[in-house]
C-alpha positions as CSV (number, residue, x, y, z in Angstrom):
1,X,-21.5,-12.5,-31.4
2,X,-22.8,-12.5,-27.7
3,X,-21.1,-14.2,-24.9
4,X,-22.2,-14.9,-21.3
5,X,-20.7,-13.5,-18.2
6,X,-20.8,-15.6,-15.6
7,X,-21.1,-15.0,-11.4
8,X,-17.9,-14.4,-10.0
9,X,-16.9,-17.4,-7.9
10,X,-13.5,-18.2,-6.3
11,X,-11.7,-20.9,-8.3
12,X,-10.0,-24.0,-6.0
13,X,-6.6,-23.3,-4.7
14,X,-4.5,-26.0,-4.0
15,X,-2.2,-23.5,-2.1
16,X,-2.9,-19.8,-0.1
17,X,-2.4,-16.9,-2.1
18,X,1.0,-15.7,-2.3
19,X,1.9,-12.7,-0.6
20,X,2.8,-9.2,-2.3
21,X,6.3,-9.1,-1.6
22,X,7.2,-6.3,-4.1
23,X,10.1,-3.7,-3.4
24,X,9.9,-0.1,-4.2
25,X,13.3,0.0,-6.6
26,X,12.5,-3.0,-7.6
27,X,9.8,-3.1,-10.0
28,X,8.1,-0.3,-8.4
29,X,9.7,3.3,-9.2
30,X,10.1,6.0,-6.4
31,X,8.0,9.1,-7.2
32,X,6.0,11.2,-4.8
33,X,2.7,10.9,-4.1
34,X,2.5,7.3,-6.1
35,X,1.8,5.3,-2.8
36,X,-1.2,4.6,-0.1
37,X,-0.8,2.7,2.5
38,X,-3.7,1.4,5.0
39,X,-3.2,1.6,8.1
40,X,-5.1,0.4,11.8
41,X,-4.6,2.2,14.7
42,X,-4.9,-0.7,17.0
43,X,-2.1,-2.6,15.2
44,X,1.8,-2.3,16.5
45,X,3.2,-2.6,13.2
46,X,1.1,0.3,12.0
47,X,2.1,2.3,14.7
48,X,5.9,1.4,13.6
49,X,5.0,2.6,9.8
50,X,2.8,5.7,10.8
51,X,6.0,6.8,13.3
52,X,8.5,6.0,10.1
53,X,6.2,7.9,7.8
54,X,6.4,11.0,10.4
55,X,10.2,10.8,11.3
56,X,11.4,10.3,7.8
57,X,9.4,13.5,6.7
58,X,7.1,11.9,3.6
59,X,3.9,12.3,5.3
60,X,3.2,15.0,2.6
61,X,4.6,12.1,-0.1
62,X,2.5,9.4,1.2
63,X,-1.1,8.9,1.5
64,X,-2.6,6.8,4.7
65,X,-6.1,5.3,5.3
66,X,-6.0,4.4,8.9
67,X,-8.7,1.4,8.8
68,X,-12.0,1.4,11.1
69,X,-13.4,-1.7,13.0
70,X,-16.4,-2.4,10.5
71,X,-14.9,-4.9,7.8
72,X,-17.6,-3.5,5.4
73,X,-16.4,0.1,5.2
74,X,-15.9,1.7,1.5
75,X,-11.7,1.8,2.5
76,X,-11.8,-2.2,3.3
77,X,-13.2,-2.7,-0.4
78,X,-10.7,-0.5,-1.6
79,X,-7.7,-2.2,0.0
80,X,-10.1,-5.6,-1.0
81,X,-9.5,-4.2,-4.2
82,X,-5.9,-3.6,-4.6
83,X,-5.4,-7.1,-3.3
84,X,-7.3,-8.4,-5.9
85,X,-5.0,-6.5,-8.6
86,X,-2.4,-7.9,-6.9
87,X,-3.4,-11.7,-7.8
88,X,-6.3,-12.9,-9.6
89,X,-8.6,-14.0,-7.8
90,X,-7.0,-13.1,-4.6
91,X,-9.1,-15.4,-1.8
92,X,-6.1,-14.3,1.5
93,X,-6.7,-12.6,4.4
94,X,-5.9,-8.6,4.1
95,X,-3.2,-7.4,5.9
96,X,-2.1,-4.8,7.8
97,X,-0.3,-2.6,7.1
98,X,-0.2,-2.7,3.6
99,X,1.9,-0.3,1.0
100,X,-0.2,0.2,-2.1
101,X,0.5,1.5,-5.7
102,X,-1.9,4.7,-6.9
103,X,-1.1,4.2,-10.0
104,X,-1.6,0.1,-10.6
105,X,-3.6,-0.4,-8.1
106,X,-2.0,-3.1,-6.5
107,X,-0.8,-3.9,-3.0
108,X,3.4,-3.1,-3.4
109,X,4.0,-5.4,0.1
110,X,1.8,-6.0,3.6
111,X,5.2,-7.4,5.2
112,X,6.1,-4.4,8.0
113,X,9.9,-5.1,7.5
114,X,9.8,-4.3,3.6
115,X,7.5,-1.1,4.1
116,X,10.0,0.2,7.1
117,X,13.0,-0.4,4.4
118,X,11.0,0.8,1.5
119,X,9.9,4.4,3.9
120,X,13.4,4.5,4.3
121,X,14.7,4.2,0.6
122,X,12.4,6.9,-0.7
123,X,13.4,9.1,1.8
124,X,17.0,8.9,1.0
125,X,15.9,9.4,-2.6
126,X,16.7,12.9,-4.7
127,X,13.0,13.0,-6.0
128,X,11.3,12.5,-2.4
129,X,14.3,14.7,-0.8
130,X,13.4,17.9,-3.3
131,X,10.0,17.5,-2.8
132,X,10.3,17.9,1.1
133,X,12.5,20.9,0.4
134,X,10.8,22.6,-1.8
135,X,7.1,22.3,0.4
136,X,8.9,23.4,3.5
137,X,10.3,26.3,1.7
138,X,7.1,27.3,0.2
139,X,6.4,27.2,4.5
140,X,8.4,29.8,4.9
């Protein structure tokens, strides 16, 4: 049996994509060195996450891609990407910053508020707390 694969062309959408509002906790389970997050370094709010990232001590727990000024760079299609996992056939605007899941593949949230809480969260939490412990130990 053969079948026929068609050009990819985005299907009508009455309304604009939704946005990923996913929580870590919340569908999404808090373990080191499962997120990315893309970043710009023109762009307050990323400024507010990369600071959060830094203060709350999960820079080593958390991956960033700060994001160039040429649309067509190989991290835009990646973050293009993990939009697209996020919802078929994803046609929105990408935002930043946006907190992505390693291992799905798909953006966790792009709304600054959530990520600042969600930065928070894991570092209050006993899997991201021992892992800072135990990499500034081995510092010593």
């Amino acid at each position: 049996m053969s079948h026929t694969v068609l050009p990819r062309t985005p299907l009508p959408r009455p309304v604009p994509a939704p946005a990923p509002r996913g929580r870590i906790g919340a569908g999404f389970s808090p373990v080191p060195h499962r997120y990315h997050l893309y970043l710009r370094a023109d762009c307050l709010p990323s400024r507010q996450v990369t600071a959060a990232l830094a203060a709350l001590g999960l820079a080593r727990s958390i991956t960033a891609t700060v994001l160039g000024t040429e649309p067509r760079a190989a991290e835009y299609t990646a973050l293009r990407l993990a939009y697209e996992a996020t919802g078929h056939h994803f046609d929105g605007a990408l935002t930043i910053p946006a907190l992505v899941d390693t291992w799905s593949g798909r953006v966790v949230s792009d709304h600054t508020p959530d990520i600042l809480d969600d930065l928070r969260f894991l570092a209050a939490h006993p899997a991201f707390r021992a892992g800072s412990q135990q990499s500034s130990q081995q510092g010593s």
